[in-house]
C-alpha positions in Angstrom: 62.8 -177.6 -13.3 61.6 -181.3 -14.2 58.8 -179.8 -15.9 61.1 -177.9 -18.2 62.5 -181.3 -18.7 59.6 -182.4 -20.1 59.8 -179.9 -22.7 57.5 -177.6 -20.6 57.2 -173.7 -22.1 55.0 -172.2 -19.5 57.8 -173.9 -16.7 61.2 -172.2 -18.5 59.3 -168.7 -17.7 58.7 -169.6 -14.6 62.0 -170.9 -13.3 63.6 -168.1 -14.8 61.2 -165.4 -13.5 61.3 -166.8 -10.0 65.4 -166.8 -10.4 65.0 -162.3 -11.3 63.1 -162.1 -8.2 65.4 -164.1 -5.9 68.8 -162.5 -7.4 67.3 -159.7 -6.6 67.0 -158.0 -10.7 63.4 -157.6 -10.4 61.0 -156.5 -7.6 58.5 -158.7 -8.5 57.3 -161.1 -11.4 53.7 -162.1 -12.4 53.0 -164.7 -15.4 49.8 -166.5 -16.2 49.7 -170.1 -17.3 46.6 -172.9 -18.6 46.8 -175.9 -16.8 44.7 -178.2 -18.8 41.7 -179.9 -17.3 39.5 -183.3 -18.1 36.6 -180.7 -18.4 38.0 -177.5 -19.9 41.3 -175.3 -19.4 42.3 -173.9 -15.9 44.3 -170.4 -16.4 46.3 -168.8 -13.3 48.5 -165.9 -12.0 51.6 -166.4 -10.7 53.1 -163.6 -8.4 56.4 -163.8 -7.2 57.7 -161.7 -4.0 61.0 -161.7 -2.3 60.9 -162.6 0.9 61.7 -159.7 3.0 63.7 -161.5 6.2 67.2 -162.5 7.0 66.1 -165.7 5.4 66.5 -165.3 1.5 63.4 -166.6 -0.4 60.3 -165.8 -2.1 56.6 -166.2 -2.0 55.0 -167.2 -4.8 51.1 -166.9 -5.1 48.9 -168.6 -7.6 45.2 -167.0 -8.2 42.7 -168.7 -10.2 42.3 -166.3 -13.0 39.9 -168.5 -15.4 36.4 -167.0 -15.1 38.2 -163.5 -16.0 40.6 -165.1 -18.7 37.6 -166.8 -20.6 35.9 -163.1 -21.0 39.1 -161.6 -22.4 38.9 -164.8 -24.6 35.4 -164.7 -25.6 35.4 -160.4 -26.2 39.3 -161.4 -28.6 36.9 -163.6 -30.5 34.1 -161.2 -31.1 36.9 -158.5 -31.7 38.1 -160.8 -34.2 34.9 -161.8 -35.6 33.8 -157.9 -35.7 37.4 -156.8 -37.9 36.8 -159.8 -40.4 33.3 -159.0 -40.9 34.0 -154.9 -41.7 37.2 -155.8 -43.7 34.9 -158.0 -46.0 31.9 -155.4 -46.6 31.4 -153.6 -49.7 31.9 -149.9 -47.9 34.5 -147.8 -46.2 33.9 -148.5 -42.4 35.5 -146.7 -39.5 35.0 -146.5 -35.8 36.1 -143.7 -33.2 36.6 -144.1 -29.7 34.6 -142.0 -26.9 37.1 -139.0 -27.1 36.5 -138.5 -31.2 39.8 -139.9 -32.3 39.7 -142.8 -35.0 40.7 -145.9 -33.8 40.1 -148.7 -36.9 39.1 -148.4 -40.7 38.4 -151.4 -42.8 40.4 -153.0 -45.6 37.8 -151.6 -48.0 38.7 -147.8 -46.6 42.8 -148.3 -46.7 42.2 -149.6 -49.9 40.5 -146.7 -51.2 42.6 -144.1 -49.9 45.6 -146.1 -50.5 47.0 -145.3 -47.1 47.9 -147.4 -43.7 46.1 -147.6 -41.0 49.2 -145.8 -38.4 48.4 -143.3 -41.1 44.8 -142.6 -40.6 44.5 -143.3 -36.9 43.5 -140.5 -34.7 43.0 -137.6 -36.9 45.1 -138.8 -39.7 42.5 -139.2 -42.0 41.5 -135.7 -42.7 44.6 -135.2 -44.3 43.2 -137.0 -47.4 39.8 -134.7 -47.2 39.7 -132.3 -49.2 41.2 -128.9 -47.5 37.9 -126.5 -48.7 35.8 -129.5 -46.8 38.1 -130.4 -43.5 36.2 -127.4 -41.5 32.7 -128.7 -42.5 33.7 -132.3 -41.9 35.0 -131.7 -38.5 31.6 -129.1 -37.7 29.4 -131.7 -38.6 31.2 -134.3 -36.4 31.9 -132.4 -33.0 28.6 -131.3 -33.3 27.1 -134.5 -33.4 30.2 -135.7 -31.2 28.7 -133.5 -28.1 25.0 -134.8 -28.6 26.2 -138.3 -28.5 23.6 -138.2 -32.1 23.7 -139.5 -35.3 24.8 -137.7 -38.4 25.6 -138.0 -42.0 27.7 -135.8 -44.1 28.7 -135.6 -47.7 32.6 -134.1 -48.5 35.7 -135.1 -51.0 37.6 -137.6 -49.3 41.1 -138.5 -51.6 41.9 -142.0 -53.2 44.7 -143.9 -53.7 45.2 -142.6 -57.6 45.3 -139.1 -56.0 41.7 -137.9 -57.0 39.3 -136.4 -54.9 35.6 -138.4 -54.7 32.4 -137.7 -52.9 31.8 -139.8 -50.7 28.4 -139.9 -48.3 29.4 -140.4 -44.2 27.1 -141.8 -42.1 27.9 -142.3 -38.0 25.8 -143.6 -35.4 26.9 -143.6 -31.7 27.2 -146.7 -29.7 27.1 -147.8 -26.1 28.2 -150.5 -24.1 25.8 -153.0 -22.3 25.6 -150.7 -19.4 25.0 -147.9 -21.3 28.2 -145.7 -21.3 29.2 -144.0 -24.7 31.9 -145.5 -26.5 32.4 -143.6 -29.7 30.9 -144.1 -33.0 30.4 -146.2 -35.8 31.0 -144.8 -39.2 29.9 -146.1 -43.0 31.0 -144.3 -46.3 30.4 -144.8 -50.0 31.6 -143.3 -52.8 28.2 -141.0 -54.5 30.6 -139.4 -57.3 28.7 -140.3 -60.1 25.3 -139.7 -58.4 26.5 -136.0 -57.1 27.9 -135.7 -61.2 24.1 -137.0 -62.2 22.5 -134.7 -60.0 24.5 -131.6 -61.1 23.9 -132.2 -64.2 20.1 -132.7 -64.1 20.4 -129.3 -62.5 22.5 -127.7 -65.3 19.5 -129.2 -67.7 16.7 -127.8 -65.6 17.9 -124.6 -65.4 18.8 -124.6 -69.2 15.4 -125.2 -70.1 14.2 -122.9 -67.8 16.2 -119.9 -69.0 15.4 -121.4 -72.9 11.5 -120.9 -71.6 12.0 -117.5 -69.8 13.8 -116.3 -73.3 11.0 -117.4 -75.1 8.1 -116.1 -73.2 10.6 -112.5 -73.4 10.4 -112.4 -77.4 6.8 -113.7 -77.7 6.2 -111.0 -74.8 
């Protein structure tokens, strides 16, 4: 209570979850806290218990909880260093979790298909493949998916204007640091005017080629 005097946060929460425990509104109440220290911040765990005897009271239990609330610190920041970098590259980036179900796509990807990202989670975002290329997508995937291998797969994935673009998939598995499968790490990028190229190289080939087989036929 003098600490909340002092215009102390951290202290009003505790007061007040010590108060649930003793009225007897709450079985138990756990908060963590930073006590700052001359060489870096101290973080603990207070636990609150009533005290189960004909005298009315509770114990209250603080754990040093620092080396483990650093990590979580340090693995937020990488998290958060990891998100900024995708949502600035140039391609639609998307990552899966180690049962096959989406679990984050980059700016550049929401942008495109000019859906949220509630939308796309999980399996959401095959509703904006095309419906003649949802069975080969999801072959191509599961297959891989069981072999813990890499893969790459072409299909029409809709965009925000409502047209349907090629677009070239890539995934590569990845593990933790001990070596456990987490899901997979997915690039795309839009090969539209590549495929159109191609198609129509083929168009000219074969043109010429019936032009040639016409023409040895008459001069036959």
């Amino acid at each position: 209570r003098a600490a909340i005097s002092e215009r102390d946060g951290q202290a009003q929460i505790a007061v007040e979850g010590i108060q649930t425990v003793l009225s007897g509104k709450a079985p138990v109440f756990r908060c963590e806290y930073i006590c700052p220290n001359e060489h870096s911040n101290l973080w603990f765990e207070m636990t609150v218990c009533p005290l189960r005897s004909r005298r009315r009271g509770a114990i209250v239990i603080h754990s040093d909880i620092t080396q483990r609330k650093h990590a979580q610190l340090a693995v937020a920041e990488s998290e958060k260093r990891f998100r900024l970098l995708t949502d600035n590259a140039p391609v639609l980036i998307w990552i899966s979790d180690e049962q096959g179900k989406c679990n984050h796509f980059n700016r550049q990807w929401l942008n495109f298909t000019g859906r949220s990202l509630e939308q796309e989670l999980g399996d959401g975002w095959l509703e904006g493949v095309h419906p003649a290329d949802r069975d080969f997508c999801m072959t191509v995937y599961m297959s891989a998916f069981r072999e813990e291998r890499s893969f790459e797969m072409e299909y029409r994935l809709r965009n925000a204007g409502g047209h349907y673009r090629w677009v070239l998939d890539k995934g590569v598995p990845y593990v933790s640091p001990q070596g456990t499968f987490m899901g997979y790490l997915g690039s795309a990028v839009d090969v539209t005017e590549r495929r159109s190229a191609q198609q129509a190289a083929e168009q000219e080939s074969a043109y010429l080629k019936l032009l040639l087989d016409l023409l040895l036929a008459v001069n036959a």
